[in-house]
C-alpha positions in Angstrom: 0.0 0.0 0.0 2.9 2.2 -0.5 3.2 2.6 -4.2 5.4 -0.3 -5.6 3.5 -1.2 -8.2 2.1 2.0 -9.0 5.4 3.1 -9.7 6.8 -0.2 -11.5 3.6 0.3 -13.8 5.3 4.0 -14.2 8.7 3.0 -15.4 6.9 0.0 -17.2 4.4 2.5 -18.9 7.6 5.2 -19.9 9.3 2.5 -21.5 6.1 0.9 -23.1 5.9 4.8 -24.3 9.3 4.5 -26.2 7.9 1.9 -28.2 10.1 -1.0 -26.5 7.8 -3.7 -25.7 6.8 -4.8 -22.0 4.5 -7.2 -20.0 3.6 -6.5 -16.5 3.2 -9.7 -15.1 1.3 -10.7 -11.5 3.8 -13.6 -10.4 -0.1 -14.8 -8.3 -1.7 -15.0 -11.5 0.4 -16.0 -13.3 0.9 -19.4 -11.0 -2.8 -19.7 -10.7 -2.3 -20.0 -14.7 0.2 -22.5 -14.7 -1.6 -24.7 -12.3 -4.8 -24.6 -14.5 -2.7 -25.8 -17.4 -0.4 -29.1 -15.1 -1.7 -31.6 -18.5 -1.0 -29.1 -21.1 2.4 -28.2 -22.3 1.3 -26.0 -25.2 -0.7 -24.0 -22.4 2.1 -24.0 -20.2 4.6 -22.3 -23.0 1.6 -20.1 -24.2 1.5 -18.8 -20.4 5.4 -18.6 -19.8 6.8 -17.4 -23.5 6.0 -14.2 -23.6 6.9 -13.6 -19.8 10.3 -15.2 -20.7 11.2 -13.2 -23.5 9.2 -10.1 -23.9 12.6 -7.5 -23.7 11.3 -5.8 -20.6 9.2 -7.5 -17.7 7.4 -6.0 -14.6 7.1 -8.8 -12.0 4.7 -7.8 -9.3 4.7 -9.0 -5.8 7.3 -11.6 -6.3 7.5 -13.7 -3.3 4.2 -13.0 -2.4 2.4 -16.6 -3.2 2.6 -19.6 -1.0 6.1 -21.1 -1.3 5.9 -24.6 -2.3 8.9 -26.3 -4.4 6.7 -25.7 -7.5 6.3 -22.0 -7.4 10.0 -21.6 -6.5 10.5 -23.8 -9.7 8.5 -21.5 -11.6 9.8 -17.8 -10.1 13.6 -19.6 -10.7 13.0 -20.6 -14.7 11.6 -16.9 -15.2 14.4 -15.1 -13.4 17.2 -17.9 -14.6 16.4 -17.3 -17.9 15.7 -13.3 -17.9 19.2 -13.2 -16.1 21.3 -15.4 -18.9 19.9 -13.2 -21.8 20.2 -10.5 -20.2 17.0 -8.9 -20.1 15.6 -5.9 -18.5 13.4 -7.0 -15.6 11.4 -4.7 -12.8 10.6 -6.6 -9.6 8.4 -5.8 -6.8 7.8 -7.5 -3.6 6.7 -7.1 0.6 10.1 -8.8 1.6 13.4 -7.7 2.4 16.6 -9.0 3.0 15.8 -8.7 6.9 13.4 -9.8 8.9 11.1 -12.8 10.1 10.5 -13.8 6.8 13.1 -13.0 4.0 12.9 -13.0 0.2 15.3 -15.3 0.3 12.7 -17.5 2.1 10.3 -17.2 0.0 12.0 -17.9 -3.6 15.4 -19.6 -2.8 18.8 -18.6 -2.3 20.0 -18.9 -6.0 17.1 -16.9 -6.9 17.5 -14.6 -4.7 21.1 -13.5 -6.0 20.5 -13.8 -9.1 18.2 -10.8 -8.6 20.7 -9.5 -6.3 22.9 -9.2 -9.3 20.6 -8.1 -11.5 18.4 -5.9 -10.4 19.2 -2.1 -8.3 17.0 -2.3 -4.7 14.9 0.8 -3.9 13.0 0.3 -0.7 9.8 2.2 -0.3 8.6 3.7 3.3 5.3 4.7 4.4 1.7 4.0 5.4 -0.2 2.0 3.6 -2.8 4.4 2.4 -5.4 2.0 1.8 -6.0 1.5 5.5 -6.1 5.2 5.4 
């Protein structure tokens, strides 16, 4: 409730404005997707392509679904292969480095520096203004 994906869908929509093409992506949905399709591989690619290689990718709330060996399966074959062609990748998530419950926790070490390494952190501070 502080703004992270409003301003990910920001960046997202000023590059979507240069004409270089971009998919925001909701990491819950798109599992839900996945799950839907478990007996159908031309679903599953249908579902995961264009998250894979579309040159600029807004992942929201990574992290955020229930961590099972699946999903970190999933979140790892996304960021494994954004990370080895080097594509540009925006990332937004409820979980720090710190804390009770760590990103790290939630979608694996590996994962976690891979993003490290890719990505620049910018934590956001404030009340969440739809309690407000």
């Amino acid at each position: 409730g502080v703004g992270k994906t409003h301003l990910a869908t920001g960046i997202l929509r000023g590059i979507l404005n240069k004409g270089i093409p971009g998919l925001f992506c909701d990491v819950n949905e798109t599992l839900t997707n996945l799950q839907s399709t478990f007996n159908d591989k031309t679903s599953i690619m249908a579902i995961l392509e264009p998250i894979l290689e579309t040159p600029v990718l807004l992942l929201d709330e990574i992290g955020a679904a229930r961590v099972t060996d699946w999903t970190q399966s999933v979140i790892a074959q996304i960021i494994n292969h954004r990370y080895n062609e080097n594509l540009f990748t925006v990332a937004t998530t409820n979980y720090s480095d710190d804390g009770n419950e760590t990103l790290t926790d939630r979608i694996g070490a590996r994962t976690r520096s891979r993003l490290h390494q890719m990505m620049k952190s910018i934590t956001l501070y404030g009340h969440d203004y739809r309690s407000q």
